[in-house]
C-alpha positions in Angstrom: -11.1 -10.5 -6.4 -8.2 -13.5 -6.8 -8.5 -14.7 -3.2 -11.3 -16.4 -1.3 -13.8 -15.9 0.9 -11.7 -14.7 4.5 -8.4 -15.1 3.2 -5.9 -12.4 1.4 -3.8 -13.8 -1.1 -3.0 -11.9 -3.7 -2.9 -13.4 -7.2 -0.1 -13.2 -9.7 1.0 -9.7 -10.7 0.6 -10.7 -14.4 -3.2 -11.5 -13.4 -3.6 -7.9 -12.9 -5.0 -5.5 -15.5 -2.7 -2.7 -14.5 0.8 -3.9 -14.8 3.9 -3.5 -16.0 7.4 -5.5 -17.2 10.6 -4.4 -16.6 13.2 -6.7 -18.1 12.3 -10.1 -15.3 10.8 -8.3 -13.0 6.7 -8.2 -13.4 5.4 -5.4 -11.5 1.8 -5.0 -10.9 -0.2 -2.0 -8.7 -3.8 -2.2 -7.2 -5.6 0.3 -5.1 -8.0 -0.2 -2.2 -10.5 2.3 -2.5 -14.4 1.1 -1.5 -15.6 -0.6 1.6 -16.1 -4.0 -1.0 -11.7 -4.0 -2.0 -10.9 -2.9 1.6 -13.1 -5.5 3.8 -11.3 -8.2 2.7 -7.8 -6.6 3.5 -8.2 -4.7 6.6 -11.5 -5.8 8.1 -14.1 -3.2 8.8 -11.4 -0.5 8.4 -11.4 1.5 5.4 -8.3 3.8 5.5 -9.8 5.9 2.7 -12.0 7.1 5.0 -9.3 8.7 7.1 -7.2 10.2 3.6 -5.0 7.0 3.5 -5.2 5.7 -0.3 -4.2 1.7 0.4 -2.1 0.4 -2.8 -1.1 -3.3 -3.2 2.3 -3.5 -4.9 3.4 -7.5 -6.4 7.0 -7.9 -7.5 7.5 -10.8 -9.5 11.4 -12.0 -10.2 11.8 -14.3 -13.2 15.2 -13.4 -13.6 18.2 -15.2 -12.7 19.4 -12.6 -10.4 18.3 -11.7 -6.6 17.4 -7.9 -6.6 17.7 -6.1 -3.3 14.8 -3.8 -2.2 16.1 -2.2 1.0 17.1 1.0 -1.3 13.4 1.2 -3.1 11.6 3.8 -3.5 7.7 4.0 -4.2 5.9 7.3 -4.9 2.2 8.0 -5.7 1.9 10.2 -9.2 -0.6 11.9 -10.3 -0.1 15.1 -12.7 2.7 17.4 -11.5 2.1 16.1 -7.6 4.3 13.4 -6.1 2.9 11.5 -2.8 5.4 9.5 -0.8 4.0 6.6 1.3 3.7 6.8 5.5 5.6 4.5 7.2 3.2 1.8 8.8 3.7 2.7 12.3 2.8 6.2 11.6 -1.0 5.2 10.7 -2.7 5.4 14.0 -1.3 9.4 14.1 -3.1 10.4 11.0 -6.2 11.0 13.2 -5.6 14.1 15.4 -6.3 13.5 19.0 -9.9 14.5 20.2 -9.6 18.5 21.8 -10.6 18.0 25.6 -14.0 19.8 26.1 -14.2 23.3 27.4 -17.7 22.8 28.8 -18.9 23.1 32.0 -17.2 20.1 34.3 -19.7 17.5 36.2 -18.6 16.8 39.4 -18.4 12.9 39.0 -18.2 12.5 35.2 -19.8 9.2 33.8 -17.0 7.1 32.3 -16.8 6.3 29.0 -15.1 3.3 27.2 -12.7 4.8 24.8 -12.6 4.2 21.2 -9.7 2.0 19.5 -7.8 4.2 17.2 -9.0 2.2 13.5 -5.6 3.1 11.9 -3.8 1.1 14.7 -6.0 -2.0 12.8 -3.1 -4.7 13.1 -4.0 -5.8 9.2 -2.4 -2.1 8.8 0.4 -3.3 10.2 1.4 -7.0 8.9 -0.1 -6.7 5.5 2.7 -3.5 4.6 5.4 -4.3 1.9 8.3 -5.0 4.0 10.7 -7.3 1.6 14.1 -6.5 1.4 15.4 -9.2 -1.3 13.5 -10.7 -3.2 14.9 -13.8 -4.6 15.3 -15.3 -8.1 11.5 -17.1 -8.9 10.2 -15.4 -5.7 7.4 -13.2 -5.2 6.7 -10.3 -2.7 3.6 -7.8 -2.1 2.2 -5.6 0.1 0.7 -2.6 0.9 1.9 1.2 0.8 0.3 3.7 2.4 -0.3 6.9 0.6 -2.1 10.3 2.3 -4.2 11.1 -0.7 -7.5 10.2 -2.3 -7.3 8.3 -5.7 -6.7 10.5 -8.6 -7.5 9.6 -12.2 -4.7 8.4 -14.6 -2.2 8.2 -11.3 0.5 5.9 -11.6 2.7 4.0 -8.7 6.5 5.2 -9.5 9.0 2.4 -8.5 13.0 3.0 -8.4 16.4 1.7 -6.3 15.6 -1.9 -7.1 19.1 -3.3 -7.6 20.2 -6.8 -8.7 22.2 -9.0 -6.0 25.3 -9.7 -7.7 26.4 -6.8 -9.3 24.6 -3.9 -7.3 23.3 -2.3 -10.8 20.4 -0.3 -10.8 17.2 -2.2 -12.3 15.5 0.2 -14.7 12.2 2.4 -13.2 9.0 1.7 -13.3 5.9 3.6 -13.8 2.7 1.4 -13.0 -0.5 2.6 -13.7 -2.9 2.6 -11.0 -6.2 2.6 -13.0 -7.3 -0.3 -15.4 -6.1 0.9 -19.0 -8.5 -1.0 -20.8 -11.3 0.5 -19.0 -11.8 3.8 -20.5 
């Protein structure tokens, strides 16, 4: 990947083979799908393993203008299906609570330390996209959190980006989530 060895950093979003221009505004997509992509982003927690399909989004402004990002909205694509993101905080509840046992009760029951929920992984938590502006020359990523497994030729659909000064609407954008040279 474009970072090294115990650090995240994403690289430039032009760096990327999957991504896209719209007007100033480079837009690139990457998803975290093996143990090798997600290790380096989340730990030893894979959220794939739990249904939760990890996507980096990078949002590059070259423009002159600021464009606001408190009204956009990201949607996983593939085919005729449309998967909106979770919010981050709503991770740790995508794993259903153990069903208390039905078996036959011991009278002094051996205590057992309890297992740390992996989707309440802090690296869940501070690595989401959370920008709201993103300034002219400036650069913000993160992740979005989609309940889905990857599907081929799926794309990462981006809309409500507005530029600061004038409150317009910046065109969509479709992303494509796989590499399209590598078919």
């Amino acid at each position: 990947m474009l970072w090294g060895q115990g650090s995240f950093k994403p690289g430039p979003a032009s760096s990327y083979p999957s991504h896209q221009n719209v007007g100033k505004l480079k837009i690139a997509a990457v998803k975290y799908e093996s143990d090798e992509e997600t290790k380096q982003a989340f730990g030893k927690v894979n959220p794939n393993e739990y249904g939760i399909l990890p996507v980096y989004l990078i949002l590059e402004n070259t423009s002159e203008q600021t464009l606001l990002l408190d009204r956009m909205r990201v949607a996983y694509q593939y085919g005729a299906n449309e998967v909106m993101p979770l919010q981050p905080g709503d991770l740790p509840y995508v794993i259903a609570p153990k069903r208390p046992s039905t078996g036959p009760a011991y009278p002094n029951p051996i205590p057992l330390p309890k297992k740390k929920n992996p989707m309440s992984a802090v690296e869940l938590q501070t690595r989401a996209f959370g920008a709201k502006t993103l300034l002219k020359g400036e650069s913000a990523s993160g992740f979005f959190y989609f309940q889905t497994r990857h599907r081929k030729n799926a794309i990462v659909y981006i809309t409500g980006i507005r530029e600061g000064q004038t409150g317009k609407e910046v065109f969509f954008a479709e992303v494509p989530i796989d590499n399209p040279t590598a078919n």
